[in-house]
C-alpha positions as semicolon CSV with decimal commas, in nm:
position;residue;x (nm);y (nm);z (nm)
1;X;-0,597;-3,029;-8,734
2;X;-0,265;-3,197;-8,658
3;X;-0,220;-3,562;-8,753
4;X;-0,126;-3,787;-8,486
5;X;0,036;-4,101;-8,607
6;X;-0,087;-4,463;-8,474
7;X;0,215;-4,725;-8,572
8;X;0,073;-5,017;-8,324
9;X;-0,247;-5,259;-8,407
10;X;-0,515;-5,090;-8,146
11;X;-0,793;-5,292;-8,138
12;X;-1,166;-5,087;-8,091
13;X;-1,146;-4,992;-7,732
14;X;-0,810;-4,871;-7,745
15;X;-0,902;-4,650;-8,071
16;X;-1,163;-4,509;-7,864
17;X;-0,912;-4,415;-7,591
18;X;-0,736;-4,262;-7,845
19;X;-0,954;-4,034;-7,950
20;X;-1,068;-3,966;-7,631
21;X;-0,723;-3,915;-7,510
22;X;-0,662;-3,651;-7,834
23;X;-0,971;-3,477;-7,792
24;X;-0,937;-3,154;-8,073
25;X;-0,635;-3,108;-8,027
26;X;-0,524;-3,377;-8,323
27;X;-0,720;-3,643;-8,519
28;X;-0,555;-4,016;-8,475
29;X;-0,430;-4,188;-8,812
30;X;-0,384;-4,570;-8,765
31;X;-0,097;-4,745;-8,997
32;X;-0,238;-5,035;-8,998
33;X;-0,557;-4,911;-9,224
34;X;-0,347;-4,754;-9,444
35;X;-0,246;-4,829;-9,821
36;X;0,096;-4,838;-9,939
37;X;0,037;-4,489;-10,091
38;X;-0,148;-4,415;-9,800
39;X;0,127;-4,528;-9,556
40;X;0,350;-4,258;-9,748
41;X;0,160;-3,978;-9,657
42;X;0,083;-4,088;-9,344
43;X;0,474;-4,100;-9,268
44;X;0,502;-3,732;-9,411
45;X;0,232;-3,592;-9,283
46;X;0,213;-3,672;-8,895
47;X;0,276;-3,402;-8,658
48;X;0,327;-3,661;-8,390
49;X;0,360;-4,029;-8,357
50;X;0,201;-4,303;-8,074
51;X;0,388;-4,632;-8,073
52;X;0,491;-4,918;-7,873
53;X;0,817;-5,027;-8,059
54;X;0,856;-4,813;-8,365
55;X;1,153;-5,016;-8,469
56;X;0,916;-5,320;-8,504
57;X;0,596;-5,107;-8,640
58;X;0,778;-4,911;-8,931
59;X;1,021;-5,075;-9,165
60;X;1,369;-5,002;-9,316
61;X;1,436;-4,652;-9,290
62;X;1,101;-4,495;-9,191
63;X;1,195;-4,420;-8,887
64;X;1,461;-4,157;-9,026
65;X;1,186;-3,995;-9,285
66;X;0,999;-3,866;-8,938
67;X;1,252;-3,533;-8,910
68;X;0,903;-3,297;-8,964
69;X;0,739;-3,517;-8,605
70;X;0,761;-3,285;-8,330
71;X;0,728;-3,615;-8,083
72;X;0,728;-3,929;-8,034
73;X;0,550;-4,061;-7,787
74;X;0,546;-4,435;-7,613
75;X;0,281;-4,645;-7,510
76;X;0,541;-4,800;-7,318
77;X;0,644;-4,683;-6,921
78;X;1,088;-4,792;-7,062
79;X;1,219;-4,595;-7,370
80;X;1,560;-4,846;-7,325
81;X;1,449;-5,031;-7,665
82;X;1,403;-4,753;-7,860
83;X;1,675;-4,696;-8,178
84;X;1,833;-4,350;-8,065
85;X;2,107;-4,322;-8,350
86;X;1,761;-4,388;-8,573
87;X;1,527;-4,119;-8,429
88;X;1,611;-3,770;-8,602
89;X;1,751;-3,507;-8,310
90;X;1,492;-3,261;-8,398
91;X;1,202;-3,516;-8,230
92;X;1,098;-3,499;-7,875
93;X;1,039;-3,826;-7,700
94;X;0,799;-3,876;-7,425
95;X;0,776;-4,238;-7,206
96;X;0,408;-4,313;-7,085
97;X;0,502;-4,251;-6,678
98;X;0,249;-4,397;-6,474
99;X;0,056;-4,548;-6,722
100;X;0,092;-4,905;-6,561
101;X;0,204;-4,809;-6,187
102;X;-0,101;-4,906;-5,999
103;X;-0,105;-5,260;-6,115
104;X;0,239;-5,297;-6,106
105;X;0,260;-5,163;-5,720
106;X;-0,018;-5,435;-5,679
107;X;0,245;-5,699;-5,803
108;X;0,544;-5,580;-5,579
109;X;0,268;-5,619;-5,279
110;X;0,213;-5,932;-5,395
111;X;0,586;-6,070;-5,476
112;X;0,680;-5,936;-5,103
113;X;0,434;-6,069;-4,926
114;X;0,471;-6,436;-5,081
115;X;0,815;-6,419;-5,032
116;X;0,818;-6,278;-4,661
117;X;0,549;-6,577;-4,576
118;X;0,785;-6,829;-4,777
119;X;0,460;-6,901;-4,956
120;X;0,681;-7,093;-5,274
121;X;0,901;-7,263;-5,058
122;X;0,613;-7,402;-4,798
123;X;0,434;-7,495;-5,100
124;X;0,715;-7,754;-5,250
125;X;0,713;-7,881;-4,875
126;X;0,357;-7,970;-4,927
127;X;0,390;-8,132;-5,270
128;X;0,694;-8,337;-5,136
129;X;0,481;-8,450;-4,835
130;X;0,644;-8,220;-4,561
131;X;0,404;-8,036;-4,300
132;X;0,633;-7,800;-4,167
133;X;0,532;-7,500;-3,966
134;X;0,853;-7,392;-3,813
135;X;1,098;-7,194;-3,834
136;X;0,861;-6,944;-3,844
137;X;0,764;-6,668;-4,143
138;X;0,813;-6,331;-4,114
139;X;0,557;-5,975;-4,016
140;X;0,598;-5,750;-4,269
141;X;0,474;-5,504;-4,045
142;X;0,821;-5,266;-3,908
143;X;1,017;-5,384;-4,200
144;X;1,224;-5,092;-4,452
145;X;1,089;-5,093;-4,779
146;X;1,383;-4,958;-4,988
147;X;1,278;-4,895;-5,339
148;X;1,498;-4,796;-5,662
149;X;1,307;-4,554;-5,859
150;X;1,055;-4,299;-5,662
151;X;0,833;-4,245;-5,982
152;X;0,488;-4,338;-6,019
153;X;0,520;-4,700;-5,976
154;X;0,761;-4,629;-5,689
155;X;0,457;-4,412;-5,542
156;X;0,207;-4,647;-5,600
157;X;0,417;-4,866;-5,406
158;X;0,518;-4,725;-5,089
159;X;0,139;-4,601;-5,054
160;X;0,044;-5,024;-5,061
161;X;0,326;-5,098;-4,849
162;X;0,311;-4,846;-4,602
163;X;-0,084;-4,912;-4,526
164;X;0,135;-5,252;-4,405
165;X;0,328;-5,051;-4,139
166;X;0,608;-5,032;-4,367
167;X;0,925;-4,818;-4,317
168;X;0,999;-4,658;-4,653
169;X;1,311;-4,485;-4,821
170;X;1,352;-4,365;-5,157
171;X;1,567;-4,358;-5,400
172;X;1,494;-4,115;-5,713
173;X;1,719;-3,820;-5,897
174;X;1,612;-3,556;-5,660
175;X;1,664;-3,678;-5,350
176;X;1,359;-3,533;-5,215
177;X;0,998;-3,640;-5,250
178;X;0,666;-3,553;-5,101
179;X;0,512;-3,888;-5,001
180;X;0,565;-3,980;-4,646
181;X;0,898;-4,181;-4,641
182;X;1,211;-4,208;-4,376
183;X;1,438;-4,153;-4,536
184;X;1,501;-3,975;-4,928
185;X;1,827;-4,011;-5,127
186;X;2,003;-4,086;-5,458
187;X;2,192;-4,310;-5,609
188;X;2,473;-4,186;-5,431
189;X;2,309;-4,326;-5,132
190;X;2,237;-4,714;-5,282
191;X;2,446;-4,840;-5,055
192;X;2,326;-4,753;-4,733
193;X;1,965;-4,790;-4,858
194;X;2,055;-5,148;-4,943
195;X;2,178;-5,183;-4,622
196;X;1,908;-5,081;-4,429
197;X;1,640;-5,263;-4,620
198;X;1,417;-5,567;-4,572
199;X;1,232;-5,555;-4,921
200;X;1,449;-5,380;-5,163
201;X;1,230;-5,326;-5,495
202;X;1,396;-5,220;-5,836
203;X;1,155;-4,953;-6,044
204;X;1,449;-4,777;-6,205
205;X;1,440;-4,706;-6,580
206;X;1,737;-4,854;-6,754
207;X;1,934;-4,600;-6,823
208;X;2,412;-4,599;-6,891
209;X;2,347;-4,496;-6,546
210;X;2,130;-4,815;-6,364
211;X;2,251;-5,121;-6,631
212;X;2,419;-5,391;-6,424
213;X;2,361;-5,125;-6,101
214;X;2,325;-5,423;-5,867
215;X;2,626;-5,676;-5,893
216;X;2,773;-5,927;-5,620
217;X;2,908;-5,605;-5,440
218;X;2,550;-5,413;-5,391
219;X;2,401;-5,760;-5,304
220;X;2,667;-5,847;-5,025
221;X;2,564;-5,503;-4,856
222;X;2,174;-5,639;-4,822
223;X;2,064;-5,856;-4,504
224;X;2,108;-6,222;-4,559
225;X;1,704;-6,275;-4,554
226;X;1,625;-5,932;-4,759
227;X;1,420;-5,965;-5,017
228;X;1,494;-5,844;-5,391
229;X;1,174;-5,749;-5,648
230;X;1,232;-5,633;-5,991
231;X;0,951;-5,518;-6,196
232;X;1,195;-5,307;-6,371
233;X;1,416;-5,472;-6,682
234;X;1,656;-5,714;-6,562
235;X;1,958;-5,529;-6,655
236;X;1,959;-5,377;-6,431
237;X;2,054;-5,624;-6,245
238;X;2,368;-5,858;-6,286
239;X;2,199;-6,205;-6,348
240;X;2,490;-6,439;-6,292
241;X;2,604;-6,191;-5,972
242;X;2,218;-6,236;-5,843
243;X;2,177;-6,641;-5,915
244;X;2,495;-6,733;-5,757
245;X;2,414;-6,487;-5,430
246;X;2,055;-6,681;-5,442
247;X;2,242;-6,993;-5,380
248;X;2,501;-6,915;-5,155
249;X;2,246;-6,761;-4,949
250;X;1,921;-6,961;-4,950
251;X;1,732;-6,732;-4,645
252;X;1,770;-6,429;-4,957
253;X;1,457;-6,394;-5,188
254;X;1,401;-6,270;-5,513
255;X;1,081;-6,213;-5,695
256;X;1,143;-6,157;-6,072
257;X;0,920;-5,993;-6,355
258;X;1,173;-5,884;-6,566
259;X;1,443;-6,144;-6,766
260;X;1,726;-6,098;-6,906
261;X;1,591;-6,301;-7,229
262;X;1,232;-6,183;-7,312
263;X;1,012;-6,251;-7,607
264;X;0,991;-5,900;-7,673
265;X;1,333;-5,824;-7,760
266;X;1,259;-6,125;-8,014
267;X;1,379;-6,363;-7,865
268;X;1,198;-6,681;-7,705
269;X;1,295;-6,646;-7,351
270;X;1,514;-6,853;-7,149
271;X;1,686;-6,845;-6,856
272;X;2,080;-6,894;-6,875
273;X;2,101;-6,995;-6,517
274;X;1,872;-7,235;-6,344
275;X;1,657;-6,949;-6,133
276;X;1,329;-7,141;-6,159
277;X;1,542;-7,456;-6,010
278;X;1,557;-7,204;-5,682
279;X;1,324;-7,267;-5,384
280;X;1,426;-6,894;-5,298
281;X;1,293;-6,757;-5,629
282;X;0,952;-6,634;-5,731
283;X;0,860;-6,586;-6,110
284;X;0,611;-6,413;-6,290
285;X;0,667;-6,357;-6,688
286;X;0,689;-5,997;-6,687
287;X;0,310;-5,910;-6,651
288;X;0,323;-5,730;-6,340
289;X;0,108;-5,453;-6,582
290;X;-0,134;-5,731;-6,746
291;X;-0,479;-5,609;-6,629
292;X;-0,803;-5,612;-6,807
293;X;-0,830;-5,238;-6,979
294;X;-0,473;-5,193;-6,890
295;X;-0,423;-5,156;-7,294
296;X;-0,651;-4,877;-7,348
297;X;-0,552;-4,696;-7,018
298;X;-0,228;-4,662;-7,100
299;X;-0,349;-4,607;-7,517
300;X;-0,597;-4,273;-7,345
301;X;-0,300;-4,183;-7,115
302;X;-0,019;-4,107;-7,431
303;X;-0,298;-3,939;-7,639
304;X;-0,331;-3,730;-7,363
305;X;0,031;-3,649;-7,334
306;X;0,009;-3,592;-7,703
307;X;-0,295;-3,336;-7,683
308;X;-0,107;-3,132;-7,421
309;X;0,193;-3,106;-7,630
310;X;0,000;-3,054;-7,950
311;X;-0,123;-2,742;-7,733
312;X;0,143;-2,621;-7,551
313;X;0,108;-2,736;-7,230
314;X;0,361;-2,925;-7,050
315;X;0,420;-3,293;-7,146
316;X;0,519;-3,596;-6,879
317;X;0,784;-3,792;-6,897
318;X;1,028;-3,622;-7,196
319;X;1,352;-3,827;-7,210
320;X;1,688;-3,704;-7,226
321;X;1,829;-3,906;-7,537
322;X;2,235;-3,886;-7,326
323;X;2,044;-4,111;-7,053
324;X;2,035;-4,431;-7,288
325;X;2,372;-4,569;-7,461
């Protein structure tokens, strides 16, 4: 049977999901249990690997000895951290696509409507003693939902928002799309989608193509009270470009998941300009996934991407190394 690879610490329900996920098609070998001599043959022998960050779950040069895995595949939705120039050419890498949309969709709803009903800023009105009911918040009902990145979480999305009476258009690589949407384009169309939009969210991967996509140009183009969500990585868009249009403009919004200094790129994070200091800004620390079971989901989802490649079947979300510098 084919030896599938563990590098992460799964704790006992995600082991199960594993398994589950694998089925017969391959029995799951976890790293962590493993002896040093054990950890050897382990490297050798796998067929195909299921990590999170393998650049942080294998040391120095084991990531090279895995030329004999026929795929790699992430727990992860973003293969941006992952060492190309590390990985031997001869392995396939697969992303975990969808594994996290229906949460995260949840978290755009969320993000939008707080920010349309100026929920942070009439909050710091009340804690400074102010009882303000005008000027008025806004229906989200009729507004254009533009969002970057028509995947799953995209999906999940415009399926929340348009049960709102929310216009939709779409962004992906295609153009087209079957969900219900008014309008379909690429990236050759950002501009007038920012333009037209209300809510603009960001569910792009970061790619050469989408890092530092939306600079002080592509946010001039948006309506002065549109809204900005990123649940994506914050790359993707241009931080000092974004906090100084956030000031200049204090009727634009932004709700932000992703930084541009996390803890998971190891370092502690920070902001380099004052965004929490904005009444126009709404934070979350990058948990728009963080559900209970959302760990095991996702853990049962890539062993099941891994089973269908073990047996021949198609396989979701394959990346195309030339995507990512």
């Amino acid at each position: 049977m084919p030896s599938v690879l563990v590098t992460f610490p799964a704790e006992a329900e995600a082991r199960s999901a594993l398994a589950s996920g694998l089925g017969a098609a391959g029995s799951a070998v976890f790293l962590e249990d493993a002896s040093e001599r054990q950890r050897s043959e382990a490297l050798e022998g796998a067929d195909a690997v299921i990590a999170w960050n393998p650049s942080r779950e294998l040391r120095a040069g084991e990531l090279e000895r895995l030329g004999h895995v026929r795929l790699l595949q992430l727990v992860s939705a973003g293969a941006n951290h992952l060492p190309f120039d590390r990985i031997p050419e001869s392995v396939k890498i697969a992303s975990n696509v969808g594994a996290f949309a229906e949460p995260m969709a949840e978290h755009v709803l969320a993000m939008a409507l707080a920010l349309a009903k100026r929920l942070p800023q009439k909050h710091a009105e009340l804690a400074a003693g102010g009882f303000h009911q005008r000027p008025p918040t806004r229906r989200i009902e009729g507004l254009v939902c533009g969002i970057l990145g028509f995947g799953a979480i995209g999906t999940a999305t415009a399926r929340r928002m348009r049960l709102l009476g929310v216009r939709i258009h779409a962004v992906n690589t295609s153009g087209a799309t079957d969900e219900d949407v008014e309008f379909a384009g690429t990236l050759a169309d950002l501009d007038a989608v920012l333009a037209a939009s209300d809510i603009v969210v960001v569910a792009l991967p970061l790619t050469k193509a989408t890092d530092g996509l939306i600079g002080a140009r592509e946010l001039g183009l948006m309506k002065p009270d549109a809204i900005l969500i990123n649940v994506a990585r914050a790359a993707i868009v241009q931080e000092r470009a974004l906090y100084e249009h956030l000031v200049a403009n204090p009727e634009f919004t932004a709700g932000i998941d992703a930084w541009w200094v996390e803890p998971f790129s190891g370092d502690e994070f920070r902001t380099d300009l004052p965004f929490l200091e904005l009444p126009n800004v709404l934070g979350s620390p990058h948990n728009s996934a963080i559900v209970p079971g959302i760990i095991e989901h996702a853990a049962g989802m890539a062993a099941e991407n891994v089973a269908a490649f073990l047996r021949g079947e198609p396989v979701r979300g394959l990346v195309r190394r030339q995507d990512y510098a």
